[in-house]
VOPAGU-2260 file (C-alpha; in pm, 1 decimal, decimal comma):
REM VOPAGU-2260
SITE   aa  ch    i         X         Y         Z
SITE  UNK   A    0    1897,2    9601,8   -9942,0
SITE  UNK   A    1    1726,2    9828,6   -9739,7
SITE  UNK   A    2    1751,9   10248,9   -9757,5
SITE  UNK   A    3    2055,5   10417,5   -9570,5
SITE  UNK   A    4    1874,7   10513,8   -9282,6
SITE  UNK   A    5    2059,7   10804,0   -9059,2
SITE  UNK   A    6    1978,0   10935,1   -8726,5
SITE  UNK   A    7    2087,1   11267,1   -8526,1
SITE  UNK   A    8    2091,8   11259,0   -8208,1
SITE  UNK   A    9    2022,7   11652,0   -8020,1
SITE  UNK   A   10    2165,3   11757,3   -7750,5
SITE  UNK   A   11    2026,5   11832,6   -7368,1
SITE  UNK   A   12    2194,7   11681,6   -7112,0
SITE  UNK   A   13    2060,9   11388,0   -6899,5
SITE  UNK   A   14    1728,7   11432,6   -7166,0
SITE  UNK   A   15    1988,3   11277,3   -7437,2
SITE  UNK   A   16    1921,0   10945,6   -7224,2
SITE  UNK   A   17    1600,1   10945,3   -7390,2
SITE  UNK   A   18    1788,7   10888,9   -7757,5
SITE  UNK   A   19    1896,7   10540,3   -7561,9
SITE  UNK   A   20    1516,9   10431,8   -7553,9
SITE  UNK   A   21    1485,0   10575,7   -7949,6
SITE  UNK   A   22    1790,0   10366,7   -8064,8
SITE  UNK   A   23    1604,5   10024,5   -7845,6
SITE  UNK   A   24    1300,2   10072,2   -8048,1
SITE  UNK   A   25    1429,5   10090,8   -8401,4
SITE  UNK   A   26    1650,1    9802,8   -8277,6
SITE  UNK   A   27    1389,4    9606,9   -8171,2
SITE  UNK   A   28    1205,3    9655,1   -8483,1
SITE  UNK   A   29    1471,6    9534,4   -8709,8
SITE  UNK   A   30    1529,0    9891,8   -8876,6
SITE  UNK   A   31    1909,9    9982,0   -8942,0
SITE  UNK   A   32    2089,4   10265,4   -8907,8
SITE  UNK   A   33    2348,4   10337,5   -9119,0
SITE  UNK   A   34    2506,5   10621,1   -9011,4
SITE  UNK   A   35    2447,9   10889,0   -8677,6
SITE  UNK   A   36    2506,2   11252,5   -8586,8
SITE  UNK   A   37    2520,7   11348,7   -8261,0
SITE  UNK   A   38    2532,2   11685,0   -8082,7
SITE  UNK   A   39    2682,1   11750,7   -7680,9
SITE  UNK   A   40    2525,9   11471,2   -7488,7
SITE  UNK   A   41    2372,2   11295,8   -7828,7
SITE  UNK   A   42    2735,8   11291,1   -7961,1
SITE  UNK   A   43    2806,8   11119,6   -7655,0
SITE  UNK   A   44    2491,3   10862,9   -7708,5
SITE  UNK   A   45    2578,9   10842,9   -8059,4
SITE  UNK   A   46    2928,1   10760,9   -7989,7
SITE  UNK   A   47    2843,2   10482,3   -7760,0
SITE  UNK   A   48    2613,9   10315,1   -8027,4
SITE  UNK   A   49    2852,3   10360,8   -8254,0
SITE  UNK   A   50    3093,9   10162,6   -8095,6
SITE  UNK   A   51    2858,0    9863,2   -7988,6
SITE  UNK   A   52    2471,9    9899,5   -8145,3
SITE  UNK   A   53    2316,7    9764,2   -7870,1
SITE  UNK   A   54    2094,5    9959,5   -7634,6
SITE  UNK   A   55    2021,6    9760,3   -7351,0
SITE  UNK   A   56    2402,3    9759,8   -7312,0
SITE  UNK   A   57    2421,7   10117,9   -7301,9
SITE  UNK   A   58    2141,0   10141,8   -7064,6
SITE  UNK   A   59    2364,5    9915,8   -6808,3
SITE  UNK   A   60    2584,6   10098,0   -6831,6
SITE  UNK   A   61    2443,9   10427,2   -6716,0
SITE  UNK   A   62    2260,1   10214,0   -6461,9
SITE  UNK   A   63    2630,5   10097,7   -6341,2
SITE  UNK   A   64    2815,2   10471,7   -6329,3
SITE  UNK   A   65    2499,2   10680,3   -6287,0
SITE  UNK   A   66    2568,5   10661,2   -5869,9
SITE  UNK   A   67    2662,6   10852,2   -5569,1
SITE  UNK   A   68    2997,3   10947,2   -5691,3
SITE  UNK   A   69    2886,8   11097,1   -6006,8
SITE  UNK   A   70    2861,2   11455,8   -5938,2
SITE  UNK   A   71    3158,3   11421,7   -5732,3
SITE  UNK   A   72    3366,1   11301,5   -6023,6
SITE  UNK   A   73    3252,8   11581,9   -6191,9
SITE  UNK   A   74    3425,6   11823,9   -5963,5
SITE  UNK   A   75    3057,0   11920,7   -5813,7
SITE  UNK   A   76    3142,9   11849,3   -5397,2
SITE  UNK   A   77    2997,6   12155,8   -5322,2
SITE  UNK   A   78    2601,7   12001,9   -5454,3
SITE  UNK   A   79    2403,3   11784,9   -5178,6
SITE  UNK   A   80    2416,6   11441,3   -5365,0
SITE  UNK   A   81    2046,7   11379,4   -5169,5
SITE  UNK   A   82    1942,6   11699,8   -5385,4
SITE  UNK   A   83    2082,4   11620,3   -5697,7
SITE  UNK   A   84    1869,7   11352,6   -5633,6
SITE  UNK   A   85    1569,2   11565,7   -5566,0
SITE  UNK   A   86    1637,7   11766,4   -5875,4
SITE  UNK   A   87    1762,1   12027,5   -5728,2
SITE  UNK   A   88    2139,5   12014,3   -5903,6
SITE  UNK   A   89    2061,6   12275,0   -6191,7
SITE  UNK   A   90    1921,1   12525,3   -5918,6
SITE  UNK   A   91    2233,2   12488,5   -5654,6
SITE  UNK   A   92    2436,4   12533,1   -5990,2
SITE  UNK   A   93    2315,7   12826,0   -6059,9
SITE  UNK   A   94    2333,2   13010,6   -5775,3
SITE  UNK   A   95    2715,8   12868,3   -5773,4
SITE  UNK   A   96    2750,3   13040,8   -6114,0
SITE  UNK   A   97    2581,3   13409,9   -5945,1
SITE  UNK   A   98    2825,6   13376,1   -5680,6
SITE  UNK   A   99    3136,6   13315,2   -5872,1
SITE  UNK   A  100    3053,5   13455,5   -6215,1
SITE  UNK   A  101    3246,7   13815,2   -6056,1
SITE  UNK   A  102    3545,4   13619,3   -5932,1
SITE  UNK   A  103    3584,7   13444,7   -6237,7
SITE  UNK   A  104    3568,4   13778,0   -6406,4
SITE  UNK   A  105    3806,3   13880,8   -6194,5
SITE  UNK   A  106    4055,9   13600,1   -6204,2
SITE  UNK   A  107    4009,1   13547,0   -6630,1
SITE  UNK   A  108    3859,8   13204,9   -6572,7
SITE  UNK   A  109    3667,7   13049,3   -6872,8
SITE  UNK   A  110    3510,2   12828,4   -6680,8
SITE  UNK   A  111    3379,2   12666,8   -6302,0
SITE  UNK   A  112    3491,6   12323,9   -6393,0
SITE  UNK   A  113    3817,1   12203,2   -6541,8
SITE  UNK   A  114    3825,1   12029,6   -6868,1
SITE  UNK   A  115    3966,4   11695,6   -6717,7
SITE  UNK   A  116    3702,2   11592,0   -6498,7
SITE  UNK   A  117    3456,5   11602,4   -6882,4
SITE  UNK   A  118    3731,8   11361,7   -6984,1
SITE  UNK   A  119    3723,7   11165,6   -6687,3
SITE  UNK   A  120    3320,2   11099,4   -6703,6
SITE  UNK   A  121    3360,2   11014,5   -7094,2
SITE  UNK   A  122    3682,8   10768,8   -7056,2
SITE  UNK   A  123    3395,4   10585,3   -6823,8
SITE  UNK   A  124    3160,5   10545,7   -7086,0
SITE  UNK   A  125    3371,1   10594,3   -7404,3
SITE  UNK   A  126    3582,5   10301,6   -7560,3
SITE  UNK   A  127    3931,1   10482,8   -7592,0
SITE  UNK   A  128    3968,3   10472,2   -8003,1
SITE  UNK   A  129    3940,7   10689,7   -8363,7
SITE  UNK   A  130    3591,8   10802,3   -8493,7
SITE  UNK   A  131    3632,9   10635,9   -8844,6
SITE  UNK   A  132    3692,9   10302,5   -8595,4
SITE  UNK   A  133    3323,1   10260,9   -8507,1
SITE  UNK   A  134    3093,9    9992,6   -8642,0
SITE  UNK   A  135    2853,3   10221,3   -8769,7
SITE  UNK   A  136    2986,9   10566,6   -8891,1
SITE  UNK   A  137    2978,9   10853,3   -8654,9
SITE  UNK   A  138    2969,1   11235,3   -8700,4
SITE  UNK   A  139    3070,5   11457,1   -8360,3
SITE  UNK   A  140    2925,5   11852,6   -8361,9
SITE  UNK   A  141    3098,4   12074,0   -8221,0
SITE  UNK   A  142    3077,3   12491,4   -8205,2
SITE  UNK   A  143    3377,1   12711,7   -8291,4
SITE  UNK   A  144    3394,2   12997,9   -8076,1
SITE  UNK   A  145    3631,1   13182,2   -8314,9
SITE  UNK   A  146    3421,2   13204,1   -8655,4
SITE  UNK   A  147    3037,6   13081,0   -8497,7
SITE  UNK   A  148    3066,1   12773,2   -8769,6
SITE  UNK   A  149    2944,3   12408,3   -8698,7
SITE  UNK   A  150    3266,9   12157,1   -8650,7
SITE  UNK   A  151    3212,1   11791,8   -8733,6
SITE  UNK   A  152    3433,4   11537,1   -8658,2
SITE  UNK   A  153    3464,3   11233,5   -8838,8
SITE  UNK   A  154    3775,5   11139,9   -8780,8
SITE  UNK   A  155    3985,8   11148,5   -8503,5
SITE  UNK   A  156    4027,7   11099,2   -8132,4
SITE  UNK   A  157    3717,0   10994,3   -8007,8
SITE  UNK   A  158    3749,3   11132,6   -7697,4
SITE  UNK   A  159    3912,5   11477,9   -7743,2
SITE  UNK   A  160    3556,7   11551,4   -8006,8
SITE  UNK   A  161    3298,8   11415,6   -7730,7
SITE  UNK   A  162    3523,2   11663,3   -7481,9
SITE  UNK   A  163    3439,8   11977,5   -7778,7
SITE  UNK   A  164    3091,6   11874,9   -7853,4
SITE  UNK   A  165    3010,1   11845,0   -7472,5
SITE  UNK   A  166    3154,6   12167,7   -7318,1
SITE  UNK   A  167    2904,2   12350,0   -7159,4
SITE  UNK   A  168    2975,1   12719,7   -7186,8
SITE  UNK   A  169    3003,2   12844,9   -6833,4
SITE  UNK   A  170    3077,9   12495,9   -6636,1
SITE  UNK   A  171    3369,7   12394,8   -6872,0
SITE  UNK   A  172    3627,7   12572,2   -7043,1
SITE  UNK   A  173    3629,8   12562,1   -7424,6
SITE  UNK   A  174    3860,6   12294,4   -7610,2
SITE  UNK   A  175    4161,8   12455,4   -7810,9
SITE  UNK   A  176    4237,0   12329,9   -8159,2
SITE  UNK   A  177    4496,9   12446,8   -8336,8
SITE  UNK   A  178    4394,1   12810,6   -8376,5
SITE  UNK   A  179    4029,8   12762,1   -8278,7
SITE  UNK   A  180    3809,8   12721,9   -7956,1
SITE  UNK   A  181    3532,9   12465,3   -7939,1
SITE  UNK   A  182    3229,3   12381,7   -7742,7
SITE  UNK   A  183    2933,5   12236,5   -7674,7
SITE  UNK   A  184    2787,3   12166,9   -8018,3
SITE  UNK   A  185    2389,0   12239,9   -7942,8
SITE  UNK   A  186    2531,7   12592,5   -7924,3
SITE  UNK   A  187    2496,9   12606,7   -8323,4
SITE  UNK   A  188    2371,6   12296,2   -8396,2
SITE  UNK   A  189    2159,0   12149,7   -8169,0
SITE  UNK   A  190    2005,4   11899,6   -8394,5
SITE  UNK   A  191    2249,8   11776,3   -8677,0
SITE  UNK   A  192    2021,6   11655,7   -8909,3
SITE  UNK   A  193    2196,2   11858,2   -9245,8
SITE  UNK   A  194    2528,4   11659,0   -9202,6
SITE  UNK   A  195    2360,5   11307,8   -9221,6
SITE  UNK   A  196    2268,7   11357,2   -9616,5
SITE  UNK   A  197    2642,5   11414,8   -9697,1
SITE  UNK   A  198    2744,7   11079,6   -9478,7
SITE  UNK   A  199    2539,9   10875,1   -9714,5
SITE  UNK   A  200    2222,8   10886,1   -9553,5
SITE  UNK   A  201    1889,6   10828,4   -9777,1
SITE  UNK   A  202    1617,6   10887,4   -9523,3
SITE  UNK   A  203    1687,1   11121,7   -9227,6
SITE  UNK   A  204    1538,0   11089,6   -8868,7
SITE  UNK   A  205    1563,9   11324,7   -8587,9
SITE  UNK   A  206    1563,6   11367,6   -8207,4
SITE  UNK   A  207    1514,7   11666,3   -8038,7
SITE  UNK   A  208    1509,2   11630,1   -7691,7
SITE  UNK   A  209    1500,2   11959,9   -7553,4
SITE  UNK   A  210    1347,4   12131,2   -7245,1
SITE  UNK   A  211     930,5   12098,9   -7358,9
SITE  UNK   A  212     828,9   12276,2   -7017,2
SITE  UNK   A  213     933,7   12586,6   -6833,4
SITE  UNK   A  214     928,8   12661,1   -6497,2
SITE  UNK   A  215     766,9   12972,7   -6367,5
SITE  UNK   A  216    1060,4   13238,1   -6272,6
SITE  UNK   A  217    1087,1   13310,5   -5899,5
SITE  UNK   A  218    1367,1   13585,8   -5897,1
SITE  UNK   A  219    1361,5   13810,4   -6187,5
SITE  UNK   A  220    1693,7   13913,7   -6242,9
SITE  UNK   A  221    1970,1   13932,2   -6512,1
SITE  UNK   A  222    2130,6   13597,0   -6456,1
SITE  UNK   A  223    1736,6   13484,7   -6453,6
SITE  UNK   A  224    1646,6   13617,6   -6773,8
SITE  UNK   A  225    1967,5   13536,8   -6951,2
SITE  UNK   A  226    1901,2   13181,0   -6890,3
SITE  UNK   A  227    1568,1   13148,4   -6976,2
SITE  UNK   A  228    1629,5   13345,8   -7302,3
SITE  UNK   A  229    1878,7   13087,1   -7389,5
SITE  UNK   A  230    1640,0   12813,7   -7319,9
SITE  UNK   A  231    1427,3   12966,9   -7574,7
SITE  UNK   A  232    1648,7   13021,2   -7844,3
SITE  UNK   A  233    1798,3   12662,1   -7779,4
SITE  UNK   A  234    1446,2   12499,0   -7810,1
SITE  UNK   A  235    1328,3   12721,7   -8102,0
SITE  UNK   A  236    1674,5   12628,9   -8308,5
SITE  UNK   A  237    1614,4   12250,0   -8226,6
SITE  UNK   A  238    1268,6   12233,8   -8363,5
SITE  UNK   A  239    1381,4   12377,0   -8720,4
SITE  UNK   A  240    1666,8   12147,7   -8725,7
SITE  UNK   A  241    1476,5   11819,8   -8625,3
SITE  UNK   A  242    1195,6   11938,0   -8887,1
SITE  UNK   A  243    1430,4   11920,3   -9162,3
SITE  UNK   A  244    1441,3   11506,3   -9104,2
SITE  UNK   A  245    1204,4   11317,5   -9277,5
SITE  UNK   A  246    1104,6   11189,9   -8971,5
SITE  UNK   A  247    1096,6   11414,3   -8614,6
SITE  UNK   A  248    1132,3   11218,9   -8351,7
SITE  UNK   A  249    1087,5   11421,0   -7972,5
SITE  UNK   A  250    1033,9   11285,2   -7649,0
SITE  UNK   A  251     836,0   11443,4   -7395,3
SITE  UNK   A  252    1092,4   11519,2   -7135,5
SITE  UNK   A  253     859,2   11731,5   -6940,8
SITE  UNK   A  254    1029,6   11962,9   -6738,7
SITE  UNK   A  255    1372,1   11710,0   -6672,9
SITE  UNK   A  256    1661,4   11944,0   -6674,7
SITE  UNK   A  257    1985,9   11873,3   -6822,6
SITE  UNK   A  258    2153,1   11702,6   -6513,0
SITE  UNK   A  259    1842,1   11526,6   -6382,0
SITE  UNK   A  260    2033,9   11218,8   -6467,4
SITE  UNK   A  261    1879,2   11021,1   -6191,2
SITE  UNK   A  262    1537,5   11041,6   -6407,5
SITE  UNK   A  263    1744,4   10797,1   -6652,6
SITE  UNK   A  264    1451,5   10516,3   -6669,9
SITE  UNK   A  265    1201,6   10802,1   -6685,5
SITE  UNK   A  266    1324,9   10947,5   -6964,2
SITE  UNK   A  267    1486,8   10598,3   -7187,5
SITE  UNK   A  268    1099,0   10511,1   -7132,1
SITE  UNK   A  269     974,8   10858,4   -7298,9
SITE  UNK   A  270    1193,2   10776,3   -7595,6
SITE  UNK   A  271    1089,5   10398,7   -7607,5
SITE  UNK   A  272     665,1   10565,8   -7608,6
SITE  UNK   A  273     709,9   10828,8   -7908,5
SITE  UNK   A  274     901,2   10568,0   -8095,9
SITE  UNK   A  275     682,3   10309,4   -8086,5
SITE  UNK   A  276     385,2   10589,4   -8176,3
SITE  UNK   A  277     609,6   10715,6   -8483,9
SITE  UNK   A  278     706,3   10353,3   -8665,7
SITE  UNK   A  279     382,2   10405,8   -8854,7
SITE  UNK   A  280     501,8   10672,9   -8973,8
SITE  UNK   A  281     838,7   10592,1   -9027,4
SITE  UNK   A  282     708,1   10265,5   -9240,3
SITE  UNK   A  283     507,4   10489,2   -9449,8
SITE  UNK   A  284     780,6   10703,8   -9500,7
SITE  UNK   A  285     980,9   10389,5   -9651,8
SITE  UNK   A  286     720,3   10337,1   -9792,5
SITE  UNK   A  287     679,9   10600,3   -9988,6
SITE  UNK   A  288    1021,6   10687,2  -10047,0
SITE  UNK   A  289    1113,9   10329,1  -10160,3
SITE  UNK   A  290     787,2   10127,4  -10291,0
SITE  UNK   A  291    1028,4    9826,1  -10313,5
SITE  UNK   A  292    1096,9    9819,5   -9962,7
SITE  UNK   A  293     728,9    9695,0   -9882,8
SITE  UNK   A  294     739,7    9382,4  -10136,4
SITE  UNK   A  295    1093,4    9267,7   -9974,5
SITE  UNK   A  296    1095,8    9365,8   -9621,9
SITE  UNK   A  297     688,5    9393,4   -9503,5
């Protein structure tokens, strides 16, 4: 017998690959986890551990769909795909969101992108299937637009709560649910650590994977400041969250922005490195916690 061990999973776009290289460590080293919270694209992480705990799978399969077609299923013609490469997705997105944001106004549009091509991308990844289904259990966080509350999802469509938790506000529109609105999760909850305690969990770890490095601003303006105000709040919300864990795990993602996904192997490798530097601690933290676990297990 070992302690219920749970892990939640923060959201941030392509950085959420890093969680991949988090979940190969603990695997590697023979530590279990018992249950998992995940938030946007660590819901989607989550989910796919969930279903099969095995990371080098999961990293073959990003390798395999992670191609030239990938924006382009996403609805994104319009980007370069030899800039997306580059790293240049976020910035060509941007401007696409200054140049529309007036039509959209206009025209009463919730979104750019249309809530079909998230499914699309997920039914890729995502074995079709009920939350309570997966081998180890799952939690999905989600944002209600309608009263600002945290939505988890334990049961369910699989699909339909990675589709909530993962709607970006401004690129897709939010998902309707019975009387409420949902979307992207890291909204209010970037780091679900407070829901793992009531799915059993004895000893709580944390990722936070969120943007560690800003970029200077070039052109001050509204659109400009709104975004970088967001980034703030965003990072400054994760970091309480993932402190309430018993253990905070956060890769240095450097300055990777959410849809750098091409950096995959860049940043599964930062989450493999502060893993490996934390099991110390974690074992101490066993330790501590559970004196027993030392005789039986180290």
């Amino acid at each position: 017998m070992v302690p219920k061990i749970g892990i939640a999973l923060g959201g941030g776009g392509a950085r959420g690959l890093a969680h991949i290289g988090v979940l190969k460590v603990l695997e590697e080293e023979g530590i279990p986890i018992h249950c998992i919270t995940g938030t946007s694209m660590g819901a989607v992480i989550g989910a796919l551990y969930a279903q099969n705990p095995h990371a080098d799978e999961i990293i073959k399969k990003f390798r395999e769909n992670i191609n030239k077609s990938f924006y382009r299923q996403l609805g994104l013609k319009h980007l370069k795909e030899e800039s997306a490469k580059e790293g240049e997705f976020f910035q060509q997105a941007l401007q696409k969101i200054k140049k529309r944001i007036i039509i959209n106004l206009a025209m009463n549009k919730p979104a750019i992108l249309k809530e079909v091509r998230l499914r699309e991308i997920l039914a890729k990844f995502i074995t079709p299937g009920n939350i309570e289904d997966t081998q180890i259990p799952l939690g999905i966080v989600s944002t209600s637009l309608q009263s600002g509350q945290d939505i988890l999802f334990r049961t369910g469509n699989i699909i339909d709560a990675l589709t909530a938790s993962s709607s970006i506000p401004g690129f897709f529109a939010p998902t309707s649910l019975s009387d409420d609105l949902l979307t992207d999760g890291a909204v209010s909850c970037p780091v679900p650590v407070e829901f793992l305690p009531e799915m059993g969990a004895e000893l709580t770890i944390g990722v936070e994977i969120n943007l560690h490095n800003f970029t200077p601003i070039k052109e001050l303006n509204i659109i400009e400041i709104m975004t970088r105000v967001n980034l703030i709040t965003s990072r400054n919300l994760a970091r309480l969250m993932v402190n309430k864990a018993d253990i905070a795990i956060c890769p240095d993602t450097k300055n990777i922005q959410w849809s750098h996904f091409s950096r995959a192997d860049e940043l599964i490798e930062a989450g493999i490195q502060i893993t490996r530097a934390k099991l110390p601690e974690l074992h101490e933290i066993i330790r501590k916690k559970y004196p027993w676990y030392k005789r039986v297990f180290l």
